[in-house]
C-alpha positions, 0 to 999 in steps of 0.5 A, spaced: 864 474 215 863 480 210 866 487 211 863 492 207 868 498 206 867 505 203 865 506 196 860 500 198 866 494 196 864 489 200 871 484 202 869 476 205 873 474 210 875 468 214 879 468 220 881 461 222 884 461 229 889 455 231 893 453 237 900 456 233 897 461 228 891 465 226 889 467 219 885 470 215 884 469 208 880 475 205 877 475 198 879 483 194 880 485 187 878 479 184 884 474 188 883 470 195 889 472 200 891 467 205 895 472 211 898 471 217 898 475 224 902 479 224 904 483 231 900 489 232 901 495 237 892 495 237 887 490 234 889 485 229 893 486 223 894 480 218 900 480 212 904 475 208 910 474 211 917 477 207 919 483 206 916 483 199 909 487 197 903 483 199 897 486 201 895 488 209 889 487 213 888 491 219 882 490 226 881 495 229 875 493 233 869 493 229 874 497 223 878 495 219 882 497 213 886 494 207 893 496 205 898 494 200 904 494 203 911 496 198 916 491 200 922 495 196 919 503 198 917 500 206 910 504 206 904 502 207 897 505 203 891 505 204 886 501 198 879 500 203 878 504 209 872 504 214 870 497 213 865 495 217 861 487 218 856 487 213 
């Protein structure tokens, strides 16, 4: 699927849900990402699995928002907002 996200960024998604593990590969700013569910208080969140930087998809319902995760400064920042399928 594809979610379009503010400034009109379209971000293509494939969600693979297997018996052990669910996965989303995501194709943003020239790369395609293979992220892993992470836990999450509500929806669904995906990540790489370290503690290093790597981006960060989060579903929230229909909503969804991209993150870059700074692994040395522990934060999180928003690069795509109110993402929506497409």
């Amino acid at each position: 699927m594809t979610y379009i996200c503010d400034r009109d960024v379209a971000v293509p998604v494939v969600y693979v849900n297997a018996p052990d593990t669910s996965l989303a590969v995501i194709y943003v700013e020239g790369g395609q990402y293979l992220l892993y569910s992470e836990p999450a208080a509500s929806g669904a969140r995906y990540g790489w699995p370290s503690d290093g930087s790597s981006y960060v998809w989060w579903t929230k319902g229909d909503d969804a928002t991209l993150y870059w995760k700074d692994g040395s400064a522990g934060s999180e920042t928003v690069i795509l907002s109110g993402c929506k399928p497409g």
